[in-house]
N, C-alpha and C positions, 0 to 999 in steps of 0.2 A: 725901147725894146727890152723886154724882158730876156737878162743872160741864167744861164745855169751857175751854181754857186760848187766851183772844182776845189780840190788839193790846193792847186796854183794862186788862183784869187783869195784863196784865204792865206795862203803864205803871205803874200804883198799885201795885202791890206796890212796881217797881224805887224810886218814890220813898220808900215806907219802908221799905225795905231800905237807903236811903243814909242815916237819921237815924235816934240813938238815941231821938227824942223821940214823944212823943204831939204828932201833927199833927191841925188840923181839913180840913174839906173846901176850905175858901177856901185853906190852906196848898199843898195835896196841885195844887188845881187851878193855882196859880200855879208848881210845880217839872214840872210834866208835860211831856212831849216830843212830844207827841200832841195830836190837836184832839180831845179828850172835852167832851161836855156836864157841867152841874151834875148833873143828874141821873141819868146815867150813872154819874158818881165815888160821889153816895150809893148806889147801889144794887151797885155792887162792894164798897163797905166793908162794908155791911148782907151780903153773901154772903160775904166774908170772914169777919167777924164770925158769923155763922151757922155757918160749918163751922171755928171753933175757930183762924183764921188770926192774926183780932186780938179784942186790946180793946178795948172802948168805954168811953169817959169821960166823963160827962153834968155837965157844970156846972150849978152854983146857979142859972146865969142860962140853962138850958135847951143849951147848947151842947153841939156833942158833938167830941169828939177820938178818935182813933186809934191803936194803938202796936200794930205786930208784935208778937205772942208768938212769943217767942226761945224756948221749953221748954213747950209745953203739949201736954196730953192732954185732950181734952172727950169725956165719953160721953155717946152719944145717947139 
C-alpha cells in the first residue's frame, strides 16, 4: 500500500537514517526535531516495518527496536 510521505515519517526515518544502530521508540522519541506523540512514533515504525522500510527486534524482555534496512526486498 501506498502511504503519504507527512512531517512525522520524515522525522523518524531522518533519525534512523543518522544511526547505524537498532533504536527503540524511547531512543527515536528523544533524537526527534518535531513534537510527535508516543504513539504516533509506534505506529510509523509498525508502517515502516510493514512495507519492508525496517527491522523489528523483539527482546527477551518484550521490547522492541528498530534498524533501517540498508538492502532489502520483501514480497507481498
Amino acid at each position: 500500500m501506498r502511504r503519504s510521505h507527512t512531517a512525522t515519517k520524515k522525522a523518524v526515518l531522518s533519525v534512523l537514517q543518522a544511526t547505524s544502530k537498532a533504536m527503540s521508540q524511547g531512543s527515536i522519541e528523544k533524537k526527534k526535531d518535531v513534537d510527535i506523540k508516543r504513539a504516533t512514533i509506534y505506529r510509523v515504525l509498525n508502517w515502516f516495518y510493514e512495507d519492508g522500510i525496517l527491522y523489528r527486534i523483539v527482546g527477551d524482555n518484550g521490547g522492541q527496536c528498530f534498524a533501517l534496512c540498508l538492502d532489502c526486498a520483501r514480497s507481498s
